[in-house]
C-alpha positions in Angstrom: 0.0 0.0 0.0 2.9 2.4 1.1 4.5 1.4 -2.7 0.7 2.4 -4.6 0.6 6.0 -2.1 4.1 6.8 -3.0 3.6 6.0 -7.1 0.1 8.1 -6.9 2.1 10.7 -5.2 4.7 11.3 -7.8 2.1 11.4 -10.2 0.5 14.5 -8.7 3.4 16.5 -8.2 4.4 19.2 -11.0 6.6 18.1 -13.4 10.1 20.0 -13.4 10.9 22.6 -15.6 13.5 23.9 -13.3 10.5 25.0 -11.4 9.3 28.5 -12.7 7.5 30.8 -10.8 10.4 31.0 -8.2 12.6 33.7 -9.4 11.1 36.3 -6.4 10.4 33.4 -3.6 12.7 33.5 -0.6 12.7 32.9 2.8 12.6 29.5 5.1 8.8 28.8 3.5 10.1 29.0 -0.1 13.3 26.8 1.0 11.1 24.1 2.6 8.2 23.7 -0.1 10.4 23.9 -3.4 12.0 20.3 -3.2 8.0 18.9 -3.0 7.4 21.3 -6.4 8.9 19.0 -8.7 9.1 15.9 -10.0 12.8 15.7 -10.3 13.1 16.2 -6.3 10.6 13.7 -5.2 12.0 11.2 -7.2 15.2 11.6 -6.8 15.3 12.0 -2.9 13.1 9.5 -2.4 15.1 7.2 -4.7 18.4 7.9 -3.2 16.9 7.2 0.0 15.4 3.9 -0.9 18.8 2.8 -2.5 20.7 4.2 0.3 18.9 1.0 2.1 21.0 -1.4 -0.2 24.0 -0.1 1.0 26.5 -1.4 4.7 26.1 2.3 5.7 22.3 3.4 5.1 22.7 6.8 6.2 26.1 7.4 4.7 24.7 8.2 1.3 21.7 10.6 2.1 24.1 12.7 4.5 26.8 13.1 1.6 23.8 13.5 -0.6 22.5 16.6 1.4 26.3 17.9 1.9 27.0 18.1 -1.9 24.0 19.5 -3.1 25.2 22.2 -0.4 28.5 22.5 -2.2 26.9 22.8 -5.3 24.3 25.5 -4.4 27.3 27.4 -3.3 29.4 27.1 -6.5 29.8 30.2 -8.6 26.7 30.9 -10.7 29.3 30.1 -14.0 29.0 26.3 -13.7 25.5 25.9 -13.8 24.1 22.8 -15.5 21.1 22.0 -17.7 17.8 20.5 -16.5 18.3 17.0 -18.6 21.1 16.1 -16.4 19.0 16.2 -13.6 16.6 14.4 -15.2 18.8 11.9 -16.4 20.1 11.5 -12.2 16.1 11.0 -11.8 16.6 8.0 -14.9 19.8 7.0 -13.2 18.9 6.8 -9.4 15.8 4.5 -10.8 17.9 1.8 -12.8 20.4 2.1 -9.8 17.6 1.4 -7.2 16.0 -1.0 -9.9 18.5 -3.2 -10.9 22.6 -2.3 -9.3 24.2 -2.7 -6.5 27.5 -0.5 -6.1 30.0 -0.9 -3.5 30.3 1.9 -0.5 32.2 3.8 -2.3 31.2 3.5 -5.8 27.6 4.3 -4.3 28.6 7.4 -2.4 30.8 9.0 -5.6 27.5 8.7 -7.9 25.3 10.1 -5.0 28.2 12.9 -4.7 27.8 13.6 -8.4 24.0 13.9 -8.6 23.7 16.1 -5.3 26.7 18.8 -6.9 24.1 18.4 -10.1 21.2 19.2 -7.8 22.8 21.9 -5.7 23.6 23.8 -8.8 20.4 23.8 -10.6 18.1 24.5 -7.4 20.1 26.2 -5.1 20.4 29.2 -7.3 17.0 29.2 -7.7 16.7 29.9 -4.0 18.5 33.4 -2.5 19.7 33.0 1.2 20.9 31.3 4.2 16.9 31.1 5.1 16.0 29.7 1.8 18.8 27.2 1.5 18.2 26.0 4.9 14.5 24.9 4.3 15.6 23.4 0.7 18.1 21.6 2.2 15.9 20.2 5.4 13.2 19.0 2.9 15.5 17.3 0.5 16.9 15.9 3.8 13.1 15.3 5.2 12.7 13.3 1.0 15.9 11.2 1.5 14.7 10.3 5.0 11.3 9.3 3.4 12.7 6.9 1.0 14.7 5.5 3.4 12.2 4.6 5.3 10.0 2.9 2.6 12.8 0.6 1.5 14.2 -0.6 -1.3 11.9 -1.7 -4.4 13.1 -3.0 -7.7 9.3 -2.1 -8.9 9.8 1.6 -7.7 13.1 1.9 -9.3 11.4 1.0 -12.9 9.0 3.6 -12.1 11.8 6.0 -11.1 13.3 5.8 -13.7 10.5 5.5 -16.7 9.9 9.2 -15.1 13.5 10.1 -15.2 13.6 9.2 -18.9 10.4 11.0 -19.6 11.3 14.2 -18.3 14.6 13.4 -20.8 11.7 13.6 -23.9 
């Protein structure tokens, strides 16, 4: 039941388009609703987290997921990357969750990757120490999610059928 609420959920969250409408939103309130205004967050914090269950250290990869996506946020504004690479991370993290297991530290350098991918797109959407905070405590409050739902080949096909979607 938990697997059908989660899939219906994703369904009824707005699609990414690097989430327009945002450009004058600040503040903690912005920070904490914008990871739950796209499609690309859900899935990919929620994925991350699921995966993160497959792993000897659960909690090691949402922590360094939730630490580079800071990094990222706070890279200069010259290195920013397009939307299809975070959709393809929202196609990857599914066939990762779907079908590959990863050592440790094969698992943590891909998280690593994705979160710097994340940070940069969305953290420049969002001005401010207030702003960041809640963006970063929701994606945190996502991974958290995912972690505790588990790990489910039958998710990660969803995950990433999505991921490659938002790719067409």
């Amino acid at each position: 039941m938990r697997k059908i609420l989660f899939f219906a959920l994703c369904c009824v969250v707005l699609p990414a388009v690097a989430h327009p409408g945002h450009a004058d939103a600040s503040g903690l309130a912005a920070g904490l609703l914008h990871p739950f205004m796209g499609l690309d967050h859900v899935l990919a914090m929620v994925g991350i987290g699921m995966w993160s269950r497959r792993q000897e250290e659960p909690l090691a990869l949402p922590l360094v997921f939730v630490a580079m996506m800071a990094i990222g946020a706070m890279a200069p504004g010259g290195f920013v990357v397009a939307n299809s690479s975070i959709a393809a991370s929202v196609a990857a993290t599914g066939v990762l969750l779907a079908a590959v297991r990863l050592p440790q530290w094969g698992a943590v350098a891909v998280v690593a990757a994705f979160a710097l991918l994340h940070g940069q797109v969305h953290g420049h959407e969002l001005p401010g120490v207030a702003s960041a905070s809640g963006y970063l405590l929701a994606s945190a409050a996502l991974l958290a999610a995912g972690l505790a739902i588990g790990k489910s080949r039958v998710t990660g096909v969803a995950i990433a059928c999505a991921g490659f979607w938002m790719l067409a």
